[in-house]
N, C-alpha and C positions, 0 to 999 in steps of 0.2 A: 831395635829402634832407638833407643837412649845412645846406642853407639853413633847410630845415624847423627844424634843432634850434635853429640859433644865436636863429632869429626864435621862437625857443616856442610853434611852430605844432604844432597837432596834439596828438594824445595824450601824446606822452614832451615832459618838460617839466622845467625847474628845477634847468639845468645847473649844477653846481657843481666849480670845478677844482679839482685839488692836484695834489701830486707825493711818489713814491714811489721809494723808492732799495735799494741791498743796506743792508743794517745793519752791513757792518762794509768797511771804505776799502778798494779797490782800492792797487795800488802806486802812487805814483808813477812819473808817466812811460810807464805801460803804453798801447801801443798796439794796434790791431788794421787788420790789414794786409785787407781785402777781394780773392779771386782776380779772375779775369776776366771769371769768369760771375756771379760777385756784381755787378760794376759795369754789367753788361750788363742788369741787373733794375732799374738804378737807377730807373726811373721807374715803377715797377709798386708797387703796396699791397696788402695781402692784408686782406680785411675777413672776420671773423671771428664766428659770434652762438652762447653755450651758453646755453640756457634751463631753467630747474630750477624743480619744482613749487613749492607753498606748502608742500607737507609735509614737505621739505626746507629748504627758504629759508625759512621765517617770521620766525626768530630768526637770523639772520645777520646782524652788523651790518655798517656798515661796514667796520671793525675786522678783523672775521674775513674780507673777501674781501681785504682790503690784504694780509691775512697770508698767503693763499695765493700770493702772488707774491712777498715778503721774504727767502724761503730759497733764490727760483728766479734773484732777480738777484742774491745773493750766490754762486751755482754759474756763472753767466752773465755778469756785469758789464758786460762790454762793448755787453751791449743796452740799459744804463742812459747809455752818453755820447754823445759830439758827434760829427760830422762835420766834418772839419777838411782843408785839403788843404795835400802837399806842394809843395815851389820851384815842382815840375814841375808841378802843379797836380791832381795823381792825390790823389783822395779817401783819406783814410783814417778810422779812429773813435780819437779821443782816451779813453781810459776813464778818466772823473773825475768819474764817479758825479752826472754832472747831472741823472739821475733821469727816469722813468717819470711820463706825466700819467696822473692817473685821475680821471676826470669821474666826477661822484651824478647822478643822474636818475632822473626818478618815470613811470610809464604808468601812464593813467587807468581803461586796462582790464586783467580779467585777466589771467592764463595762456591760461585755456580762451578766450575771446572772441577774443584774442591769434592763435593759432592756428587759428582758426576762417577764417582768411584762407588760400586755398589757394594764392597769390602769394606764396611766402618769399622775393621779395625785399624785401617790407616792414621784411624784419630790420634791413636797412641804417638803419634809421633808428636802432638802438640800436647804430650803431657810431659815435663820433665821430673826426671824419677830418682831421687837415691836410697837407699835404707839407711833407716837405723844404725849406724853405728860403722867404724868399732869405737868410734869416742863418743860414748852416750850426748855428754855434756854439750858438745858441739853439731848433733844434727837434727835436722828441723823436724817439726811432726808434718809440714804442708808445705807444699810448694805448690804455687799459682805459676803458671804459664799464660801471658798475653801472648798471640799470635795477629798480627796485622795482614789482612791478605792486600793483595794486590789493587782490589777495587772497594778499600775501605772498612770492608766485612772483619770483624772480630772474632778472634777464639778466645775462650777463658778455658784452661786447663789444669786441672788436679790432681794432684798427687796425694794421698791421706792415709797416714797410718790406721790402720785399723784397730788397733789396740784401743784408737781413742773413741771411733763412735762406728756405727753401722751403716749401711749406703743411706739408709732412710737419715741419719744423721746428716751425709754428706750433704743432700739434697737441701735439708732443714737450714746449715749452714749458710750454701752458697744461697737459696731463700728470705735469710736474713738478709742477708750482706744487700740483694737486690729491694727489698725493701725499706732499708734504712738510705740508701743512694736514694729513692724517690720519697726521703725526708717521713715516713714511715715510723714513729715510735716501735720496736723492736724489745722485744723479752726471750730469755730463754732462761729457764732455771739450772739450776745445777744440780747434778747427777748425787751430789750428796746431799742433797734436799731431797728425795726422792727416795722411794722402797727401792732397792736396788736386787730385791732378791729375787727369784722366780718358784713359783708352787713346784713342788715333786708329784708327778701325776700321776706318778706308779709306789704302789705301797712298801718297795722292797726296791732301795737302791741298788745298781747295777753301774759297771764299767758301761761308758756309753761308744758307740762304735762307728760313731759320725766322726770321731776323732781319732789321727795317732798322735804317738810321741814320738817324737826323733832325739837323734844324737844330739847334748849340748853345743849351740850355735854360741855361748860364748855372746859376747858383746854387738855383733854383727847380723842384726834379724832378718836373715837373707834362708829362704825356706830351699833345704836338702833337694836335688833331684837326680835320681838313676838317669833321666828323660830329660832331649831336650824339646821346651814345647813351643808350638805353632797356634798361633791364633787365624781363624777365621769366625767374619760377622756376614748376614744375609736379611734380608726384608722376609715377612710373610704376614698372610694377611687373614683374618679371624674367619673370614670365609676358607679359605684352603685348610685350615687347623678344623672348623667342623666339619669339612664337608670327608673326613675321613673316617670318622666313625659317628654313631649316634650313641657313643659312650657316654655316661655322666661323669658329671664332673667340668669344674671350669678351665678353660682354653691354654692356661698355665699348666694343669695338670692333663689334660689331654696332650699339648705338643711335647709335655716331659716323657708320658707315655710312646710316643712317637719317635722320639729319639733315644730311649733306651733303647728301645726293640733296633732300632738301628745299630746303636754301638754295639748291641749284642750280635747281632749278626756280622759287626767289622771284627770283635774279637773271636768270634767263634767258640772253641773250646774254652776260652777263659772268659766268657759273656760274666761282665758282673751283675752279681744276686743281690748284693745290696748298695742301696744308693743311698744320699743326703739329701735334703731340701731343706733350703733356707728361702725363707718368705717374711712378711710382717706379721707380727702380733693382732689377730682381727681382733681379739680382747680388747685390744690399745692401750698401750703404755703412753698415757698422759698427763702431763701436758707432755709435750716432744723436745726433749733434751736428747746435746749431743753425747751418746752412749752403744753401748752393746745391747741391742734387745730385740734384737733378729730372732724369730723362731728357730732352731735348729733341730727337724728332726730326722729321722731314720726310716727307712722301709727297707726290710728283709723279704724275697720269695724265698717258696724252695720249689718253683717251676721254671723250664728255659724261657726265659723271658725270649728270645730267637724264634720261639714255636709258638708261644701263647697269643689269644685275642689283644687285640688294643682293648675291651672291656676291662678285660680281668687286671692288666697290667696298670691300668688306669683306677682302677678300685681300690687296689693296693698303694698307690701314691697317696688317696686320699686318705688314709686310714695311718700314716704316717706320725711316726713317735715320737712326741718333742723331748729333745735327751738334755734342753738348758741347765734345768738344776745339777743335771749329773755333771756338765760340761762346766756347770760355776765352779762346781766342788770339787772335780781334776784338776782346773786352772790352778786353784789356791794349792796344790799339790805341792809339799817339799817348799811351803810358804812362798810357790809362785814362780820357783826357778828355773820348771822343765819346760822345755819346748816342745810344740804340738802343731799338726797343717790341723786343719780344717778341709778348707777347701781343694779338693783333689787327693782327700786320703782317702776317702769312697768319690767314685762315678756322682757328682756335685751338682744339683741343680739350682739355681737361684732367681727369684721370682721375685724383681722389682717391677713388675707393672702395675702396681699401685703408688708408685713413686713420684710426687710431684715435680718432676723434673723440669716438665714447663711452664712451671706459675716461677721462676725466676724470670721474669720480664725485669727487660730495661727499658724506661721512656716507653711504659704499655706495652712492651712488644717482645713476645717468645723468643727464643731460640730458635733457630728455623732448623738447628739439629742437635741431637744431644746423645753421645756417647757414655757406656757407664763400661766396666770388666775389672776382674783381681787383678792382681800381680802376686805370682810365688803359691799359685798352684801345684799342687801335686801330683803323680804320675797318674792317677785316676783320671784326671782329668774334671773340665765343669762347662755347665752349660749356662751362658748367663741372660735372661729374657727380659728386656725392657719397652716402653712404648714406645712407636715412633713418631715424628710430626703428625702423618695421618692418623686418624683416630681409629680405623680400622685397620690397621698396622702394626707390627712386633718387629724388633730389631731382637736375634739369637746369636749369641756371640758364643762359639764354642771354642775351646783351650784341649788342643788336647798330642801327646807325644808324637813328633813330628812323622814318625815311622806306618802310624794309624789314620794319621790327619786323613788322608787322601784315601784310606778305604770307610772311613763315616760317611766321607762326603758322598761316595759313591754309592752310598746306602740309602743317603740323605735325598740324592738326584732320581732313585730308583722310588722313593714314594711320591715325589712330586712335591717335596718343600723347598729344593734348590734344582734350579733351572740352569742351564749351561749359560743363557744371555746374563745371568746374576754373576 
């Protein structure tokens, strides 16, 4: 897709860059120190798409989306600068306010037409994407995408390093920025005002296995792949998710349940035994600063997940290991300079349905659609579960090696969560 934009392929077209900053100077000399579980995301991107009617968006110029983010990097700053490393070579963020890219771009169709694609992962095409590097100093941690469609209707598009905050961050962010646009007094504290640490919940540290390490990536946080990988997204809806088992457990951990058992049966003999889930902290980390503070845990069987009940398989998700502290205390490994996937180094599920994604109203009014998925998965592949417009609705976004794509889905269509008309 990024290929699509740069080359002016396709519908969205007539990339135009700039750059967006706080309006009033950061201190001099202000740093931002990233924990361990921040540098452990270093190669992960969170691509983000809010879509708003014409009856909202007509009249919004440029101007007024610039400005819905001007109050949010002056509460934030540090997402406006550079990546810079110490002696040691441990990354840090210089905050010198080298600003925010925001790309103009235009789609040839509407809203409705737009939509009329039951695939959201087409959204990715109105997110513009670079990584990290390889000249730390000169690349952004965000890039904003405006997308103008044809009958007025707006896209907002994100790009977000991960290293700096979690989707539940993203969300927070883009939240602010909508609330300070409708004159909104806005707060967010900073990440080092804050306990930054997380409990060990097991009395006997251990290597945690939600993570690897890969080859030094060097300046360029572009995540390793054997694979190349294929995204597909689908609707489903909270009635089709129960009406499959009368398993316990919530709808997130039930459809996880439901699409192991499927990837296990597309790998067959290499059905994976152990999987990731990343979800929110129900504890809550509060107040909500942009940060790292995703649950991350682990679930190990040692039964074929291919043969077993959706009960048992679904038990087992819920009983899932959160590995953060092990995963803070790897990050700061070798003072922070080895590289790690996360997502897609185990079979990766990701549970943003508790994510405010549509209290970003502008002028009162939702997003009539809202896209979330990584960038720089791993060969494992991830499943990523968000809400949709309707409220008894889930948008499933799966990532996974182009060569399998097409026997999941076949797995997927054989229980009844994707339909040939999808």
């Amino acid at each position: 897709m990024p290929r699509l934009q740069e080359e002016g392929i396709g519908p969205v077209h007539g990339f135009r860059l700039s750059t967006i900053s706080s309006t009033r100077p950061t201190e001099t000399g202000t740093t931002h120190e990233p924990t361990g579980l921040d540098l452990a995301m270093k190669l992960h991107y969170l691509k983000a798409v809010y879509i708003y009617s014409a009856e909202m968006a007509c009249d919004l110029t440029v101007v007024h989306v610039k400005d819905l983010f001007f109050t949010v990097l002056n509460e934030i700053p540090w997402v406006n600068g550079r990546f810079k490393r110490h002696d040691s070579g441990r990354p840090y963020i210089k905050c010198n306010d080298s600003g925010t890219r925001f790309v103009e771009s235009h789609c040839d169709l509407t809203v409705e037409e737009w939509l009329r694609v039951t695939d959201r992962s087409v959204d990715e095409s109105l997110v513009y994407h670079q990584p990290v590097g390889p000249d730390l100093a000169f690349s952004p941690l965000i890039y904003i995408q405006m997308t103008r469609f044809s009958c007025g209707g707006l896209a907002i598009g994100l790009s977000w390093a991960h290293i700096m905050g979690d989707p539940f961050s993203l969300s927070h962010f883009v939240n602010l920025g909508t609330r300070a646009f409708a004159d909104e007094e806005i707060y967010s504290p900073k990440p080092s005002d804050l306990d930054r640490g997380f409990l060990n919940p097991n009395s006997m540290s251990k290597n945690p296995v939600s993570i690897k390490q890969v080859e030094p990536v060097g300046d360029l946080w572009v995540t390793p792949s054997n694979s190349k990988m294929t995204t597909y997204s689908f609707n489903v809806t909270v009635n089709e998710i129960r009406s499959h088992s009368p398993a316990n457990g919530d709808e997130f951990e039930i459809l996880s349940g439901i699409i192991w058992k499927c990837v296990a049966k597309a790998r067959a003999e290499s059905e994976p035994f152990t999987i990731t889930i990343i979800r929110s902290d129900h504890n809550g980390m509060k107040p909500r600063a942009v940060r790292n503070s995703q649950m991350i845990g682990s679930v190990q069987v040692d039964f074929s997940v291919a043969g077993a009940s959706l009960e048992e398989i679904v038990k087992s998700i819920g009983e899932a290991t959160d590995e953060r502290f092990s995963i803070d205390e790897i990050g700061e490994s070798e003072d922070g300079v080895l590289d790690f996937v996360v997502y897609g180094a185990k079979l990766t599920f990701v549970d943003l349905s508790g994510v405010d994604f549509y209290k970003a109203k502008i002028r009162e009014k939702s997003p009539v659609s809202v896209y979330c998925n990584v960038q720089g998965i791993g060969d494992d592949g991830a499943v990523v579960v968000l809400p949709a417009a309707e409220r008894e609705e889930m948008v499933v976004t799966v990532t996974f090696p182009v060569d399998e794509m097409e026997k999941v889905k076949c797995e997927l269509k054989k229980c009844g969560l994707v339909y040939s008309r999808r």
